[in-house]
C-alpha positions as CSV (number, residue, x, y, z in Angstrom):
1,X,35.7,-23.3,-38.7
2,X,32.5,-25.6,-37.9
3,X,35.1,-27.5,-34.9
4,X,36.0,-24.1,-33.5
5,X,32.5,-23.1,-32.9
6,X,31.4,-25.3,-30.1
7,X,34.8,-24.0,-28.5
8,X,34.1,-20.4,-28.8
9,X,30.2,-20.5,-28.2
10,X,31.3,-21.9,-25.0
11,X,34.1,-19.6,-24.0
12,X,31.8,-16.5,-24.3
13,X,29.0,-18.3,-22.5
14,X,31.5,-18.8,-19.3
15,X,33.0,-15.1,-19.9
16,X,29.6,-14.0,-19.7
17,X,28.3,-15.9,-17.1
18,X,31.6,-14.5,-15.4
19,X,30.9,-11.0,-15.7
20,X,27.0,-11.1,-14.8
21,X,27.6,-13.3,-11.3
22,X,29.9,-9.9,-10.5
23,X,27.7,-7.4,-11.5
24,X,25.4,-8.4,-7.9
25,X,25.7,-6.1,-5.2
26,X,27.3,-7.2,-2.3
27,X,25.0,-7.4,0.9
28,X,26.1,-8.0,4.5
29,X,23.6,-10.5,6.1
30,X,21.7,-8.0,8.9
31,X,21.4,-5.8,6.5
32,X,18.8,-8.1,4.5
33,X,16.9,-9.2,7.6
34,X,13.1,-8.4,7.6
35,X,11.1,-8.6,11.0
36,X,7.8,-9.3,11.8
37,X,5.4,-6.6,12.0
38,X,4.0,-6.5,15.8
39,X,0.1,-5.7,15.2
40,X,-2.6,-5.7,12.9
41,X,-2.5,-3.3,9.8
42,X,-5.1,-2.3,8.0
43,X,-5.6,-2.1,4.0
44,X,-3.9,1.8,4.5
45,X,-0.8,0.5,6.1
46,X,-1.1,-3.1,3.5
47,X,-0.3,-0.2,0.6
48,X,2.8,1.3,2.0
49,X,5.2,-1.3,0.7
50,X,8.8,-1.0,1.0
51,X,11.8,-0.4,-1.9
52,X,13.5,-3.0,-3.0
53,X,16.2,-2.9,-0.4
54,X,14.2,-2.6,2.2
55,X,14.0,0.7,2.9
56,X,11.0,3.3,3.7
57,X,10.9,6.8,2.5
58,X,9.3,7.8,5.8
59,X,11.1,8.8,8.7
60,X,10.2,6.5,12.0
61,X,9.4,3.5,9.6
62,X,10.9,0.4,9.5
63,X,10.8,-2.1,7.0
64,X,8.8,-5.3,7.9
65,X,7.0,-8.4,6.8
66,X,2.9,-9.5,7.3
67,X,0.5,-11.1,5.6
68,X,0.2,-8.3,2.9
69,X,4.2,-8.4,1.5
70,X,7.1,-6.3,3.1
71,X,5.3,-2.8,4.5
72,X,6.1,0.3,6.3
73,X,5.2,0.2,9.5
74,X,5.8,3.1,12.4
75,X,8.6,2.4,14.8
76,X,6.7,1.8,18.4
């Protein structure tokens, strides 16, 4: 029993290791890009931060990147 164990330990590790690497979603590559912001913003537009996939619940906002993190910002 004490032999099989480093066998079996190991086989679960990979089969779970297996199964967690496919859980990920699957991105295409534009879809990830962030852009610059073009402009200033201020401490109101610094607290409008994006989701986690880059998206804004606003309509005319885009998703991009300044000194604050990944914000909001109004299409121009």
């Amino acid at each position: 029993m004490k032999s099989r164990m480093p066998l079996s330990l190991t086989l679960l590790c990979v089969v779970l290791l297996c199964v967690l690497g496919e859980m990920k979603s699957k991105h295409d590559g534009d879809e990830l890009l962030v852009e610059e912001c073009s402009g200033e913003p201020n401490i109101v537009d610094c607290a409008q931060k994006c989701s986690r996939t880059f998206k804004c619940a606003q309509k005319n906002h885009v998703c991009c990147w300044t000194y604050c993190g990944n914000i909001c910002w109004e299409k121009v």
